[in-house]
N, C-alpha and C positions, 0 to 999 in steps of 0.2 A: 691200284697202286701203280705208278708211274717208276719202271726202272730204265736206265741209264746205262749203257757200256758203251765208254769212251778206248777206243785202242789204236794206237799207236801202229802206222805198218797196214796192207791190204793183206787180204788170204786172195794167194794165189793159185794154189792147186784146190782139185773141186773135192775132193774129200772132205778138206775144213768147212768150205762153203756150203755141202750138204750137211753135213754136220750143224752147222749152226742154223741152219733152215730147219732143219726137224725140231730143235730147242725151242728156236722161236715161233713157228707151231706150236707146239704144247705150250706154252708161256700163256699163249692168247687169250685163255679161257681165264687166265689168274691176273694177268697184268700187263700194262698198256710197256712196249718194249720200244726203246730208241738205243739205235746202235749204231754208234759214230765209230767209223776210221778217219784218224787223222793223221798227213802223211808223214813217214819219217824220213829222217835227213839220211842224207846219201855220205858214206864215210868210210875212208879207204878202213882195209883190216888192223892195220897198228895206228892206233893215235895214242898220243900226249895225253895226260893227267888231264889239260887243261884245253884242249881241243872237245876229251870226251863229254868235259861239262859241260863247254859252248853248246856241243850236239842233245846233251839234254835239257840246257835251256830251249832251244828253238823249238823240240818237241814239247816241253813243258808249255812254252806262252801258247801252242794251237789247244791241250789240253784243255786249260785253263780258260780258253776262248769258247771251248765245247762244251763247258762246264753251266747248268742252271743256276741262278744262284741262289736258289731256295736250299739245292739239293744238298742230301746227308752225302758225304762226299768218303768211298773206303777204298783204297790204292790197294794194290796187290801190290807186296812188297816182301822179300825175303826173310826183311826184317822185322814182318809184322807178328800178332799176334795168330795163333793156331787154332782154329776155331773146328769143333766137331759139324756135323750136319743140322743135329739140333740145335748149336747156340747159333747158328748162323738162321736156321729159322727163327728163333726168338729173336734173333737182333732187327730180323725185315719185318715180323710182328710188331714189334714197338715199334720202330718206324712209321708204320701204316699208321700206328694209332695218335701217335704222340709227336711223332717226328714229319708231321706235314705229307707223307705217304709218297716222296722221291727220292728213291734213291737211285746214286751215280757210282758205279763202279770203275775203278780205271788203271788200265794194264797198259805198260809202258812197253818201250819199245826195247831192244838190244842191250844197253844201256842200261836201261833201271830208267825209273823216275827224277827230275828235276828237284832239288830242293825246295823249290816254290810249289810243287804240285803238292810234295810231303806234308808241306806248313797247312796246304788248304784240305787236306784228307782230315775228316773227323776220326777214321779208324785207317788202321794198315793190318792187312788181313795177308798172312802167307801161306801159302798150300803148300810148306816143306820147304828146309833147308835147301832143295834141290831148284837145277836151274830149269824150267821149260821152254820150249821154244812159245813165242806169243801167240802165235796161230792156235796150238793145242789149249792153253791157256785159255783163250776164248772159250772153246765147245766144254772144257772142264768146267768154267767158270758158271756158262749158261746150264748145264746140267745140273749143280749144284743149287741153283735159284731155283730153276725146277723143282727140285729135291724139296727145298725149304717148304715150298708154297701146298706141296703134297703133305710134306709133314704138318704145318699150320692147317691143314684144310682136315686131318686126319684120315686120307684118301691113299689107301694102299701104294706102295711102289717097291720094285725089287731091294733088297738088302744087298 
């Protein structure tokens, strides 16, 4: 299975960056990983209504430029749907079988996501009303695919 993380913004401190190098170790055994940053727009701390969208268009069109276009495509989005551990295993399950076996996940930057990224997400998946910073996002996100791939494989892992 071929997955995807598209994210917005570098990890700058080495915490995250180990962090997601251990994930992506254990991922290898289960599935082929590409993990794009793509860079976000530079913007002072107060902007306009309409400044903040311009800042998530421009981050939306490099998204959408990183994007496969086969791929089953699920935005992390506050607004999305709340998935437990198991349905998010079942959802990469089908996928493998039915849905072509790529998937693209993608975490926005500051901002949230573009409207146009929204339109092209088959799912929007939230990991809680609450806001995270994108960095942490990342190593949650990759753990949590880990998680799936343990569950689907029926391969022990911590509770």
């Amino acid at each position: 299975m071929q997955i995807q993380i598209i994210a917005v913004g570098k990890l700058k401190e080495k915490y995250w960056n180990e962090g997601v190098a251990e994930y992506r170790k254990r991922l290898g055994p289960y599935a082929k990983l590409d993990l794009r940053e793509v860079p976000d727009e530079k913007a002072p701390d107060s902007l306009s209504e309409a400044e903040a969208e311009q800042v998530k268009a421009r981050e939306g069109e490099r998204i959408l430029a990183a994007l496969k276009p086969d791929a089953h495509v699920i935005a992390l989005a506050i607004d999305g749907e709340a998935w437990t551990s198991e349905q998010l295993a079942a959802h990469l399950a089908k996928q493998a079988v039915y849905g072509g076996g790529s998937v693209a996940f993608v975490i926005g930057g500051s901002l949230g996501l573009s409207p146009a990224v929204l339109a092209r997400a088959d799912k929007r998946l939230s990991f809680g009303r609450m806001t995270y910073p994108h960095q942490l996002m990342r190593v949650l996100l990759l753990e949590q695919v880990y998680r799936a791939f343990k569950i689907n494989r029926g391969e022990p892992y911590h509770r």
